[in-house]
C-alpha positions in Angstrom: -17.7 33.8 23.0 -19.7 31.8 20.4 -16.8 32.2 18.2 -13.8 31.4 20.0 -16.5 27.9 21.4 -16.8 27.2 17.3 -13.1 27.3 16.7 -12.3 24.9 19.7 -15.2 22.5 18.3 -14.1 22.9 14.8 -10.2 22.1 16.1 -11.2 19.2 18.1 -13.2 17.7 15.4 -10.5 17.9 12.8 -7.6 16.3 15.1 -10.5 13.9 15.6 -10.9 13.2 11.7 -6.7 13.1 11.1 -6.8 10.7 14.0 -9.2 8.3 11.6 -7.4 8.9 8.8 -4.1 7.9 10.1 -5.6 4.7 11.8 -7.1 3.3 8.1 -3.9 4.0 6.3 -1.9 1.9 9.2 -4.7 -0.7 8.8 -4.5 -0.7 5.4 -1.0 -1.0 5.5 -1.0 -4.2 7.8 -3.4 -5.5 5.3 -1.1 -5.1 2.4 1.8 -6.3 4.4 -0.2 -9.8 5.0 -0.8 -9.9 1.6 2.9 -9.8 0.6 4.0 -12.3 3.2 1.3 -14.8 2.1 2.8 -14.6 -1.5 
C-alpha cells in the first residue's frame, strides 16, 4: 500500500511542477512579446 500511496504523491507532484513550468515559459513569453511591440 505504501508504495502504490508514494507513486500517486510522486505523480501528482510532478504534473504539479510541469504545470509551473509551463505557466513561466507563457509568462515569459508575454513578457518578450511586450518587449518587441514597445520597440
Amino acid at each position: 500500500m505504501e508504495g502504490i500511496l508514494f507513486t500517486i504523491l510522486l505523480a501528482v507532484y510532478l504534473v504539479t511542477v510541469k504545470k509551473q513550468l509551463t505557466q513561466e515559459k507563457s509568462s515569459a513569453n508575454e513578457d518578450t512579446n511586450v518587449i518587441i511591440a514597445e520597440k
